[in-house]
VEXDREN-2710 file (C-alpha; in Angstrom, 1 decimal):
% VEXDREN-2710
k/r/px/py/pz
1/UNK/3.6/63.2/6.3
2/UNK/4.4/64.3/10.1
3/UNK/1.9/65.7/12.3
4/UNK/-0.5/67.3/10.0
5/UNK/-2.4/69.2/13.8
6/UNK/-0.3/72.4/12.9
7/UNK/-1.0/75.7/13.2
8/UNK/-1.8/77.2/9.3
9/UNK/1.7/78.5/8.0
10/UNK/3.1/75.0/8.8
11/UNK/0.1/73.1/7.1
12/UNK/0.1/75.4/4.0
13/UNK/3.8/74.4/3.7
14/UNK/2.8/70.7/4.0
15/UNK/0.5/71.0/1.4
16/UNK/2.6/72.9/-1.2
17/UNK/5.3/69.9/-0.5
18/UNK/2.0/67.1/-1.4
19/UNK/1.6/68.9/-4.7
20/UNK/5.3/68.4/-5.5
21/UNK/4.3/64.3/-4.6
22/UNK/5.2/62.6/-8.1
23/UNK/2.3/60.4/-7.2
24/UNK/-0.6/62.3/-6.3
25/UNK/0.5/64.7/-9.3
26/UNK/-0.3/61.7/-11.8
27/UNK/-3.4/61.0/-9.6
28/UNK/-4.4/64.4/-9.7
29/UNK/-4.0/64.7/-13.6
30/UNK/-6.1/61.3/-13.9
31/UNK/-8.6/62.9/-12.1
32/UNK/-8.5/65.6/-14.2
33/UNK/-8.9/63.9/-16.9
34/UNK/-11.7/61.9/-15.3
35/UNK/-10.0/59.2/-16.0
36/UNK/-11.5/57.8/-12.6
37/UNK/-10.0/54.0/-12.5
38/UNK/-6.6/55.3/-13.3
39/UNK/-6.9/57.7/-10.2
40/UNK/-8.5/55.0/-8.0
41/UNK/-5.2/52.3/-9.1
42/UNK/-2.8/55.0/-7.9
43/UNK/-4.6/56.6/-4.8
44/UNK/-5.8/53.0/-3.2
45/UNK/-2.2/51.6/-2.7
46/UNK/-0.7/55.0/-1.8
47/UNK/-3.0/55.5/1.0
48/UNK/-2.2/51.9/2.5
49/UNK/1.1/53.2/2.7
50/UNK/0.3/56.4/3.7
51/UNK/-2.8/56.8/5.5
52/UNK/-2.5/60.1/6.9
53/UNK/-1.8/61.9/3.7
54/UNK/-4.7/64.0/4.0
55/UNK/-4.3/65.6/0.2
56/UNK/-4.7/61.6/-1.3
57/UNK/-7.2/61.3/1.4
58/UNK/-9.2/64.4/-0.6
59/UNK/-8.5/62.5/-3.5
60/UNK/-9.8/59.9/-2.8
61/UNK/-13.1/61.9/-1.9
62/UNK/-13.1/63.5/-5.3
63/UNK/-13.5/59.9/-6.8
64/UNK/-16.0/58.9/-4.5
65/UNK/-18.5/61.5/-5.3
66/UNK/-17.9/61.7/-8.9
67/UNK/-19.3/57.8/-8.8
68/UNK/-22.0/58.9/-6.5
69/UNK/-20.8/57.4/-3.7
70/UNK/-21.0/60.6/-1.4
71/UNK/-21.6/58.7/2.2
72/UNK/-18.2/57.4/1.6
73/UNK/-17.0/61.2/0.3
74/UNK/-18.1/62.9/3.7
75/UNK/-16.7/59.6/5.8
76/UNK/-13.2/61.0/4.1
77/UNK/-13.7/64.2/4.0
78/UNK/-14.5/63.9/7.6
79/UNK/-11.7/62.0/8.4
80/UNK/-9.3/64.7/6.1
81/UNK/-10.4/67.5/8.6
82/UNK/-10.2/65.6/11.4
83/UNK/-5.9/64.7/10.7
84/UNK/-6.1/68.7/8.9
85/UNK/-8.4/70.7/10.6
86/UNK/-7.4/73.9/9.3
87/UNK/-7.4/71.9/5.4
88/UNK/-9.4/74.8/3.9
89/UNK/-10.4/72.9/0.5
90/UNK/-11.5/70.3/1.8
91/UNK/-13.7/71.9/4.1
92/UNK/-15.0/73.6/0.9
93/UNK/-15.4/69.7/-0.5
94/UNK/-17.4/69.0/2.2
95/UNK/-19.6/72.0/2.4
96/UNK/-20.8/71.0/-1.1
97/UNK/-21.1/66.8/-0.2
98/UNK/-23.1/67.9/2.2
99/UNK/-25.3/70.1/0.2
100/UNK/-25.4/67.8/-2.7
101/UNK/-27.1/64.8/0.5
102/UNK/-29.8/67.8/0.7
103/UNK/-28.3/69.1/4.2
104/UNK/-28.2/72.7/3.5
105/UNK/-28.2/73.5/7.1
106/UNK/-24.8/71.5/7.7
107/UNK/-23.1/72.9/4.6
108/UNK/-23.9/76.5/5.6
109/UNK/-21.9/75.1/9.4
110/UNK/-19.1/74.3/7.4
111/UNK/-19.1/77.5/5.1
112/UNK/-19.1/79.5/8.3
113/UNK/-15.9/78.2/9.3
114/UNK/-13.9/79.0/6.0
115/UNK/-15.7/82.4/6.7
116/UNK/-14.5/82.4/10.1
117/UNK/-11.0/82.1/8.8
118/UNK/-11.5/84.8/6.3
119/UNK/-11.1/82.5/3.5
120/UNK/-14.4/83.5/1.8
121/UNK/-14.2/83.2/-2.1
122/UNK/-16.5/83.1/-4.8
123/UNK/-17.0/79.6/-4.6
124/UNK/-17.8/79.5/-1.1
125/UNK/-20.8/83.0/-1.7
126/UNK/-22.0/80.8/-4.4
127/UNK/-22.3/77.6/-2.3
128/UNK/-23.7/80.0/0.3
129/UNK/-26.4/81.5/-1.5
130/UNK/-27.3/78.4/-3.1
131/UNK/-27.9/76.4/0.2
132/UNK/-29.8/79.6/1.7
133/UNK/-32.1/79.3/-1.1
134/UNK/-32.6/75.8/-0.6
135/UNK/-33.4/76.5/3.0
136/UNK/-36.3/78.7/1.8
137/UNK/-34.4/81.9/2.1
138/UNK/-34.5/82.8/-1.7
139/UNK/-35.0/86.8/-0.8
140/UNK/-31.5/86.5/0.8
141/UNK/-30.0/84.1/-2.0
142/UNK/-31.1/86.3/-4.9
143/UNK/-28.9/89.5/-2.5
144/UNK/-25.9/87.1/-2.1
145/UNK/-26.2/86.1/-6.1
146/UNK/-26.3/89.7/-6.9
147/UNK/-23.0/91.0/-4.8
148/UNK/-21.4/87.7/-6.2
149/UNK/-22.3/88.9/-10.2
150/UNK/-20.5/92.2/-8.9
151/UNK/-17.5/90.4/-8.7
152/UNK/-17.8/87.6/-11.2
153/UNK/-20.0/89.2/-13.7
154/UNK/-19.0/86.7/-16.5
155/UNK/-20.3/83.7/-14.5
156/UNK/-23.1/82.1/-16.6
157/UNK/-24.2/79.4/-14.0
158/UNK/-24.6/82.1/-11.3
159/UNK/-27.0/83.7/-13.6
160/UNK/-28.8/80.7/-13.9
161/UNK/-29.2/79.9/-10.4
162/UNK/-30.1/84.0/-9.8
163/UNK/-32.9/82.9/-12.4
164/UNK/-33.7/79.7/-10.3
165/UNK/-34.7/81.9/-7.1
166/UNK/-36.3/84.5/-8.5
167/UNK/-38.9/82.1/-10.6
168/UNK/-39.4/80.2/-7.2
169/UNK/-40.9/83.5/-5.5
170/UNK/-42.4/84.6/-8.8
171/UNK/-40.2/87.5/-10.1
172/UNK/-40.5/85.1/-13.7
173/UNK/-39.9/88.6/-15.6
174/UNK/-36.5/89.2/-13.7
175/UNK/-35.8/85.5/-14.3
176/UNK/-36.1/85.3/-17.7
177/UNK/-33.4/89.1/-17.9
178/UNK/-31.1/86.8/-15.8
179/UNK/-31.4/83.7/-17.9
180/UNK/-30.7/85.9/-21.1
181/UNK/-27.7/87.0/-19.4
182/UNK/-26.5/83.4/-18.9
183/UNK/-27.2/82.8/-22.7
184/UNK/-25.3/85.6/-23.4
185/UNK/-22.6/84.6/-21.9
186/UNK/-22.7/81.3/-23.1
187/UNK/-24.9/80.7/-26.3
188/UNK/-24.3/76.8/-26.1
189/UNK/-25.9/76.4/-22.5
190/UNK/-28.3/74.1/-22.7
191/UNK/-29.7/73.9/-19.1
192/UNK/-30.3/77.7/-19.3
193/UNK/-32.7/77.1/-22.6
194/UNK/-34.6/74.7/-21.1
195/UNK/-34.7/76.7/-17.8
196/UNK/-36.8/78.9/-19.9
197/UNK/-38.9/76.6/-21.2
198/UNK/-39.4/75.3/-18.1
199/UNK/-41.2/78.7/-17.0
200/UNK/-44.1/76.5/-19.1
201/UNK/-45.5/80.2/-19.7
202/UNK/-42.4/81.3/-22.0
203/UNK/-42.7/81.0/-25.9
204/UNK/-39.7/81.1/-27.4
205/UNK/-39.2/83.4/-30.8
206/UNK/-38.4/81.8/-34.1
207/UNK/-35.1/83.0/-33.9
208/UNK/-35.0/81.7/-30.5
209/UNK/-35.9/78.4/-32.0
210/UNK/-33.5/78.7/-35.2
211/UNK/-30.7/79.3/-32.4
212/UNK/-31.4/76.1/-30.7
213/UNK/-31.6/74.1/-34.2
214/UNK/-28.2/75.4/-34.8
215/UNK/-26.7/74.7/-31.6
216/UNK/-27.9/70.9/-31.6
217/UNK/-26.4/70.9/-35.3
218/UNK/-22.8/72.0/-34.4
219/UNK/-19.7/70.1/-33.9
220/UNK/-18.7/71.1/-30.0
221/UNK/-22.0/70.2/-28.2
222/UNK/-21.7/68.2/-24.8
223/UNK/-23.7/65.8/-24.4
224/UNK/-25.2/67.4/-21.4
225/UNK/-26.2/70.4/-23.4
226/UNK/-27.9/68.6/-26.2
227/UNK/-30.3/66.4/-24.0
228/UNK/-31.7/69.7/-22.5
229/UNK/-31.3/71.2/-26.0
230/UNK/-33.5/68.7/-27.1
231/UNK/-36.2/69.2/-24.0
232/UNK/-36.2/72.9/-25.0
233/UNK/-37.3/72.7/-28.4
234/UNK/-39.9/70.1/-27.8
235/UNK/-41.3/72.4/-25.9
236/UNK/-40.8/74.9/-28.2
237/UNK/-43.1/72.9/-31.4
238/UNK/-45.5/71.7/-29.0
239/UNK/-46.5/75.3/-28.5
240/UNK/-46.0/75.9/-32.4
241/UNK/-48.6/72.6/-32.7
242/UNK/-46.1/70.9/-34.3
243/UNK/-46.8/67.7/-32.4
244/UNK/-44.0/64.9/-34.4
245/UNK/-40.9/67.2/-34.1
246/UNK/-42.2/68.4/-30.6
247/UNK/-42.0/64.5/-29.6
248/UNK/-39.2/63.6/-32.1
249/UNK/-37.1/65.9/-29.8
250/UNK/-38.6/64.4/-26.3
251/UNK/-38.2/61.0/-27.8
252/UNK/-34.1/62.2/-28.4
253/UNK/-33.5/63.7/-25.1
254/UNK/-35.0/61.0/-22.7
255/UNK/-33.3/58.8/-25.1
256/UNK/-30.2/59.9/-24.2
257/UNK/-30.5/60.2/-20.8
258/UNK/-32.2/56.9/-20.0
259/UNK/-28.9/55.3/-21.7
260/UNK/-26.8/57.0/-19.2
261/UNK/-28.6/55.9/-16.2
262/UNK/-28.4/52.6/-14.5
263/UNK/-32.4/52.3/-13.2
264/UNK/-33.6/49.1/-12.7
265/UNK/-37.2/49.1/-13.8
266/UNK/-38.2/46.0/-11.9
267/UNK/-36.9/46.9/-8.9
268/UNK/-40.0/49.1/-7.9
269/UNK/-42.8/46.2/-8.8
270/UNK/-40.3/43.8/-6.0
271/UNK/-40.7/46.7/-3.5
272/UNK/-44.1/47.4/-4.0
273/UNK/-44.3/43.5/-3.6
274/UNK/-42.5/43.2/-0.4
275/UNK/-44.3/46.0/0.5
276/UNK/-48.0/44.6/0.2
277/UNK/-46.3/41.4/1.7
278/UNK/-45.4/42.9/5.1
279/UNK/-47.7/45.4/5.6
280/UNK/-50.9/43.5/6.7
281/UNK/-53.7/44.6/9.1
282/UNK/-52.1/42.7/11.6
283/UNK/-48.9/44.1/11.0
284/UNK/-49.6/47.9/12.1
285/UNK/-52.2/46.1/14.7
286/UNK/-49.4/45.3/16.7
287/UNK/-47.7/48.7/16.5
288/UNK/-50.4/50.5/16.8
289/UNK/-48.7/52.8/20.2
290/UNK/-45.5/52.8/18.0
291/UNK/-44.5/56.8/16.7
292/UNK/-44.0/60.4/17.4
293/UNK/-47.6/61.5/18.2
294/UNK/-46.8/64.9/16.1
295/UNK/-49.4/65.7/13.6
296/UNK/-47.9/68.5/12.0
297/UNK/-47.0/66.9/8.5
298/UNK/-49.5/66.4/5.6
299/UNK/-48.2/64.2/3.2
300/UNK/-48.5/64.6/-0.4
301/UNK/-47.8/62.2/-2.3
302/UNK/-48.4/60.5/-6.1
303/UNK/-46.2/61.0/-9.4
304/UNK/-44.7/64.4/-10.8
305/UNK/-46.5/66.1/-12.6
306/UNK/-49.7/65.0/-11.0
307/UNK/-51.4/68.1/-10.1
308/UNK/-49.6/67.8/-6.4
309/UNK/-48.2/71.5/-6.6
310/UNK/-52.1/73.0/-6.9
311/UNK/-53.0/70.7/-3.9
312/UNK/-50.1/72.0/-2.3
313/UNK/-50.7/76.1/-3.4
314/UNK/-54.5/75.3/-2.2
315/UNK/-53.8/73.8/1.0
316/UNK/-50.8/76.3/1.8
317/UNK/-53.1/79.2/1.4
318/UNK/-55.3/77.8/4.3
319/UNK/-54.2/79.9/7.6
320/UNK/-53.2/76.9/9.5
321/UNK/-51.0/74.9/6.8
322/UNK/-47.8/76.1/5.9
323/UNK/-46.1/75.1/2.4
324/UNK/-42.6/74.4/2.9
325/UNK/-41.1/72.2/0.1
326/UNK/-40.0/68.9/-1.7
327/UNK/-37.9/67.4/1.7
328/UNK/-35.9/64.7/0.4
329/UNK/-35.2/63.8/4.4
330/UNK/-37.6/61.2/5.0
331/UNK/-35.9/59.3/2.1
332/UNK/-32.8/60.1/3.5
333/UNK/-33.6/58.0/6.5
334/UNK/-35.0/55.5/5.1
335/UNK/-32.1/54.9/2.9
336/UNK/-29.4/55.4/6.0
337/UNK/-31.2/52.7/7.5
338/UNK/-31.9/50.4/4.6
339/UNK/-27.9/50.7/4.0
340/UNK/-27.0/50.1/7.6
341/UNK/-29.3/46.6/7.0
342/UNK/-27.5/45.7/3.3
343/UNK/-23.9/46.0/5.4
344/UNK/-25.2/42.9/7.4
345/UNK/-26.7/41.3/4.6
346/UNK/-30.0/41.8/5.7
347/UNK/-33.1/42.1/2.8
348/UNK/-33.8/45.6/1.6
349/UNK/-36.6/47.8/2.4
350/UNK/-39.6/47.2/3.8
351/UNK/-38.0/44.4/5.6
352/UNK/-36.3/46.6/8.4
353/UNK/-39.9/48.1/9.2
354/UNK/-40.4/44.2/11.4
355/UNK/-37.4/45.0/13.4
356/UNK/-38.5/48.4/15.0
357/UNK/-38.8/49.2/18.3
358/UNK/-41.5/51.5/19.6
359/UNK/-39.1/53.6/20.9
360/UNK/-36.8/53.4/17.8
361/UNK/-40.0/54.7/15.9
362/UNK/-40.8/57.5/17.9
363/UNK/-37.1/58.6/17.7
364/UNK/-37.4/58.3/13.7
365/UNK/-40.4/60.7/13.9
366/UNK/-38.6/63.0/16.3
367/UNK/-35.5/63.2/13.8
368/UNK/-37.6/63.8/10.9
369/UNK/-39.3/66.9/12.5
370/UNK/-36.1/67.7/13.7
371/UNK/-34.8/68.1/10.4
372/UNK/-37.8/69.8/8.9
373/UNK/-37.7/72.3/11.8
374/UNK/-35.4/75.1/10.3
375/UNK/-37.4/75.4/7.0
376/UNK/-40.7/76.2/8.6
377/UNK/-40.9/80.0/8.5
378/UNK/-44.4/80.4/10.4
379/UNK/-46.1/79.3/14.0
380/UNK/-48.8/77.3/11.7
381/UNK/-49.5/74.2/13.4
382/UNK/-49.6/72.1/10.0
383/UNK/-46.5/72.0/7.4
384/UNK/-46.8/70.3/4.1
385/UNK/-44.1/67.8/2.7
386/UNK/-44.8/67.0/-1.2
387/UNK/-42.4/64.8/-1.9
388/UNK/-44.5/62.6/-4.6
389/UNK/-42.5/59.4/-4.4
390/UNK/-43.0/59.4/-0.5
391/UNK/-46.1/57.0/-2.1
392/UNK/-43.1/53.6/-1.3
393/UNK/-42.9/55.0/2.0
394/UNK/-46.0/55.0/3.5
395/UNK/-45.7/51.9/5.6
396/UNK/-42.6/53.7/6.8
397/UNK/-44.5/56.9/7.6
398/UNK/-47.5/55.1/9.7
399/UNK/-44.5/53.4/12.0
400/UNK/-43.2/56.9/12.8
401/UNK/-45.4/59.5/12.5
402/UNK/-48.7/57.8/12.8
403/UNK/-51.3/61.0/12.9
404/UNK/-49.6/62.2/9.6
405/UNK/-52.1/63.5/7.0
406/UNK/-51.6/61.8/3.7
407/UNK/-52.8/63.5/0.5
408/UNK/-53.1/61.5/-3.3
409/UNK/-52.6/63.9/-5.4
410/UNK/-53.7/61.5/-9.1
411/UNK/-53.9/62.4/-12.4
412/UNK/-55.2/60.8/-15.9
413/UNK/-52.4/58.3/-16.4
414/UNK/-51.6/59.2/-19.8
415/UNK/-52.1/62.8/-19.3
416/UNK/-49.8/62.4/-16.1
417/UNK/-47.4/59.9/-18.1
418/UNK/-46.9/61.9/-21.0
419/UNK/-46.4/64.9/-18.7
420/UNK/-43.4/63.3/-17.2
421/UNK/-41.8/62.2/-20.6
422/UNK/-42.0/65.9/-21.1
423/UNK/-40.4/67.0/-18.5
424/UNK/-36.2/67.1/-17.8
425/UNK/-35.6/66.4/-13.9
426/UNK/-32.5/67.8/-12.8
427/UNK/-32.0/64.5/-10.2
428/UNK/-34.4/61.5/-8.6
429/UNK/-36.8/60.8/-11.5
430/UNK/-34.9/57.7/-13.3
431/UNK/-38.0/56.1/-14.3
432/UNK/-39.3/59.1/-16.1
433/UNK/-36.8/58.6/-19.2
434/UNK/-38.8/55.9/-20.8
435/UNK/-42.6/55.3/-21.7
436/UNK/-42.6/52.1/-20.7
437/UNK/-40.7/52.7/-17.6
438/UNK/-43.5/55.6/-16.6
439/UNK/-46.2/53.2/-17.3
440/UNK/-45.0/50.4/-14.9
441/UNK/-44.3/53.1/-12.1
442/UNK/-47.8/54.3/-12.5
443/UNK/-49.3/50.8/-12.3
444/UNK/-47.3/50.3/-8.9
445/UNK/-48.0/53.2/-7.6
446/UNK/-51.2/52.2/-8.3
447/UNK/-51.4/49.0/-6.5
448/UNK/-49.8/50.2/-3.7
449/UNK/-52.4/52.6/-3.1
450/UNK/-55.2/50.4/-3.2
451/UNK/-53.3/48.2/-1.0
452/UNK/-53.2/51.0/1.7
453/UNK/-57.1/51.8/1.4
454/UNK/-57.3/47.9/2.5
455/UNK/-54.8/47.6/5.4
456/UNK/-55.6/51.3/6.5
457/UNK/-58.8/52.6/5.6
458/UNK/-60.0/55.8/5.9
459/UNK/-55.7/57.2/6.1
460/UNK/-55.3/58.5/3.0
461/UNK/-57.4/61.2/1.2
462/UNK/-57.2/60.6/-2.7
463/UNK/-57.8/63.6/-4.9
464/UNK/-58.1/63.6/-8.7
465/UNK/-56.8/66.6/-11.0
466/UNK/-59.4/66.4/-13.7
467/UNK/-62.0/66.6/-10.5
468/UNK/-60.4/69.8/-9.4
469/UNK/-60.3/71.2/-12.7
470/UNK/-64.3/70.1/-12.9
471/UNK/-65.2/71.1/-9.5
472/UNK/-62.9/73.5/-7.7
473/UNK/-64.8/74.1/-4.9
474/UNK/-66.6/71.0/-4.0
475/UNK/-63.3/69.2/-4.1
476/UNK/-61.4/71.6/-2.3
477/UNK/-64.4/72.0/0.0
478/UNK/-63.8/67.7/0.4
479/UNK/-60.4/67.8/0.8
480/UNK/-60.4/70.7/3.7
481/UNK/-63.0/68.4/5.7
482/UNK/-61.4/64.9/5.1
483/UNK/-58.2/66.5/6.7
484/UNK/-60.0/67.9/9.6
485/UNK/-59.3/71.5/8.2
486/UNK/-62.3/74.5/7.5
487/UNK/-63.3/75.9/5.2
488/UNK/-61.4/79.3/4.3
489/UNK/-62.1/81.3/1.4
490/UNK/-58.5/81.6/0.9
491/UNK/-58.2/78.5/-0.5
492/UNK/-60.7/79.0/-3.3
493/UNK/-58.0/81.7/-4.6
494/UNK/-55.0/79.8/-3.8
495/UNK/-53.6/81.9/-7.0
496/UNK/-53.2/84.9/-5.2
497/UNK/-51.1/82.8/-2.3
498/UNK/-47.8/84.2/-2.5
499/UNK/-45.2/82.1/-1.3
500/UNK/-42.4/80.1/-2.9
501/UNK/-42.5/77.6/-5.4
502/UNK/-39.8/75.5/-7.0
503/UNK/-41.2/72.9/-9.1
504/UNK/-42.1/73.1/-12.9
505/UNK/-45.5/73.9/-11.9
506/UNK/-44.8/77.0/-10.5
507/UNK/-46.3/79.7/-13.1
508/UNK/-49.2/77.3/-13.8
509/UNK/-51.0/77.4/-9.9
510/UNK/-49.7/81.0/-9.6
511/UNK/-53.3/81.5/-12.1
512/UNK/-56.7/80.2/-11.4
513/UNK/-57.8/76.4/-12.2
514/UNK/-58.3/76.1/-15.7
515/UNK/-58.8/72.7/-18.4
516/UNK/-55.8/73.9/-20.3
517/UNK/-53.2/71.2/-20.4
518/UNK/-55.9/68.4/-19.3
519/UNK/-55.6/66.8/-22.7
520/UNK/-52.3/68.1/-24.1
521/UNK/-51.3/64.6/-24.2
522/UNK/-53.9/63.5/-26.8
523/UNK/-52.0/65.3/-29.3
524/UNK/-48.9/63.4/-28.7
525/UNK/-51.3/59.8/-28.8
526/UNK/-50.1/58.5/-31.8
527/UNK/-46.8/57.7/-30.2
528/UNK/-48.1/56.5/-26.7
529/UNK/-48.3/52.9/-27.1
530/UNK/-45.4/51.7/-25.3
531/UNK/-46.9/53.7/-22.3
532/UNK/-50.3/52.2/-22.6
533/UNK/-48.9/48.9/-22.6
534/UNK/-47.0/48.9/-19.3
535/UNK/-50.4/50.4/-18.2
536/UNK/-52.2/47.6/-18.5
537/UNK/-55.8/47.8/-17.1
538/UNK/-54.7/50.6/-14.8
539/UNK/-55.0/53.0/-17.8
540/UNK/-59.2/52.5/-17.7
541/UNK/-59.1/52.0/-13.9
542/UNK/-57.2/54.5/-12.1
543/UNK/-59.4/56.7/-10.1
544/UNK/-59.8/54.3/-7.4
END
């Protein structure tokens, strides 16, 4: 392909003459077929021979992120726009890579530019809306969603994300209309059934229920719709009391999807080994200048399901904290850097933690505050971060940001366990698929607190669910003075906080404390054993 730095007539013309390309048609139809080795044995010697080509290049990107590999789909989408700068769809490709790495604020950059060109579609306003809402701007999202149902009306997926955004600022009543309207559209969706039972305040009617049954029954189910099929109605007998078909249809769904995910349970007990390895008392004796002197985050940290989100809603509704979100950026680092060590064969995390400078630390902390910047809506001088599995990172988080707060947020390990089996995450849970799997990653987590109370004392404030639910206001009155915060009356009726919330716990701290689904799991205890047994002690000794 000549000089592909044309102005647009000229490139459109060179793109309608790579479609006729014999070769990249019979890629293109492998990929469309998903056929993904079949595309990747055509578009790897063609692109030796023709490296500029930036349709194979696109291609190529396609692959990559279908296998999960999206550094490496950026890296060629980048390169695509850089030979093509006026390539339109692969702008569009990249604006959704970048979105999918949980850069919001860069895909939005990129969507502004197809604007700019007046190349807006409905793709692009959905993309839009979706990334404004993950930026905390879910008012605005649930406008653009609307104006995009307008047009596209028949789109079952943007009635489930319109649902998404209006549960997350508590318009459940208008969520559930929207969800309906997805179901409507498309009877067989099961991600839009289990978005309803994932209100955890919805019952579903008995011909609700006798819908579902016959869906899972049927002949044309994916397999995508039956796992969350299956989520849905064991939520729907565990509110009839039906405890054995309620699990019967957990058991099914995690089944399923712990089979099609390659999670390596061993891999966190080696971390959390290296981990209490390395980080010694002398080890953070020695860097104890390193960091960004910042102490604007609190930390929250445990497992899902936990009782995090009511520390969050009680801490958010203090007038100097402000509750932003899950951010998946400090993981984001940490794994940018972790990679950049693997490419020179180096040992996996912790082990890069030894090699930091004190500057390159304080630069880390920097970036990290950089990136939580545009999602802080108010001039409160505290945000919160409850990403639960931050728990790994904490050595990580002392290097860079050493005036952090850090909040345990525990929970009954069987209660908290079984809670998770329960529960379908969309992305970044692998080990919640499996009993035994939860167990072990409890017991870690476990022993990599205590390991931090040794080397750091005093850092981390640890607060227990069932002590919350038994005392609400001496433990909140605890936790406000072990992070240096007073006492505000707000806090006692963190229920009436509005602000938004987007994980499963979202209806439940919108009420007042109650005992409710403390032992929910006891009902289920017949069929626990494989998660008592990766346990181990820690299931009698877990509150320290």
């Amino acid at each position: 392909m000549s000089d592909v730095r044309t102005r647009k007539p000229e490139f459109e013309r060179e793109m309608a003459a790579a479609r006729r390309n014999p070769i990249l048609l019979k890629a293109g139809m492998a990929l469309l077929d998903n056929d993904l080795p079949t595309a990747e044995s055509i578009l790897r010697p063609y692109l030796k021979r023709q490296p500029t080509d930036i349709a194979a290049i696109r291609m190529m990107a396609e692959l990559a992120a279908r296998v999960g590999r999206l550094t490496d789909s950026e890296n060629l989408l980048r390169r695509a726009l850089e030979l093509g700068p006026n390539f339109t769809a692969a702008r569009a490709n990249l604006a959704t890579i970048l979105y999918k790495q949980q850069r919001p604020a860069e895909a939005l950059a990129e969507l502004d530019r197809i604007t700019a060109d007046g190349e807006a579609g409905f793709a692009h306003d959905s993309l839009r809306a979706a990334a404004i809402g993950r930026m905390g701007g879910h008012e605005e999202a649930i406008a653009l969603y609307r104006k995009v149902l307008e047009r596209r009306p028949d789109e079952p997926r943007i009635w489930m994300s319109l649902g998404h955004n209006l549960r997350t600022i508590g318009r459940v009543g208008e969520a559930i209309t929207a969800y309906r309207r997805g179901l409507a559209l498309r009877p067989a969706s099961g991600e839009i059934w289990w978005s309803l039972a994932n209100l955890k305040t919805f019952r579903f009617s008995d011909l609700e229920v006798a819908t579902m049954e016959q869906l899972l029954a049927g002949p044309d189910l994916s397999d995508e719709d039956e796992v969350h099929l299956h989520f849905a109605l064991g939520k729907a007998m565990e509110d009839r009391g039906r405890w054995a078909q309620s699990f019967a249809h957990y058991g099914s769904g995690n089944g399923a999807r712990r089979k099609a995910l390659d999670y390596d349970s061993s891999e966190i007990e080696r971390q959390v080994d290296r981990s209490i390895a390395l980080l010694t008392p002398q080890f953070f004796a020695e860097r104890e200048q390193f960091g960004c002197p910042a102490e604007d985050p609190i930390f929250i940290v445990g497992l899902p399901r936990s009782g995090s989100t009511l520390v969050e809603q009680i801490l958010s509704s203090h007038p100097q904290v402000e509750g932003t979100t899950e951010h998946p950026d400090l993981p984001m680092i940490v794994r940018r850097i972790a990679a950049s060590h693997r490419e020179k064969g180096l040992a996996p995390y912790p082990a890069f933690l030894a090699g930091l400078s004190a500057e390159e630390c304080r630069a880390l902390g920097e970036e990290y505050l950089d990136r939580i910047a545009p999602q802080r809506m108010t001039a409160r001088p505290y945000f919160i971060d409850k990403l639960p599995n931050n728990w790994a990172l904490l050595g990580f988080i002392k290097l860079i940001l050493p005036n952090a707060r850090i909040v345990d947020a525990r929970r009954h390990p069987l209660a908290c366990g079984f809670s998770n089996f329960k529960q379908h995450f969309a992305r970044g849970q692998p080990f919640t698929y499996d009993l035994a799997d939860i167990g072990g990653y409890y017991r870690h987590y476990v022993r990599m607190m205590r390991h931090i109370d040794q080397v750091l004392p005093g850092w981390v404030v640890r607060i227990l669910n069932e002590d919350v639910v038994a005392d609400p206001e001496g433990e909140i009155r605890r936790l406000l003075a072990a992070l240096g915060l007073e006492w505000d009356d707000a806090c006692l009726s963190h229920h009436e906080t509005q602000r938004p919330i987007r994980t499963p716990s979202a209806e439940q701290v919108r009420q007042p404390v109650n005992a409710s689904g403390t032992d929910q799991w006891r009902h289920y205890e017949p069929w626990l054993d494989p998660l008592v047994g990766a346990l181990g002690e820690t299931v009698a000794d877990w509150r320290r």
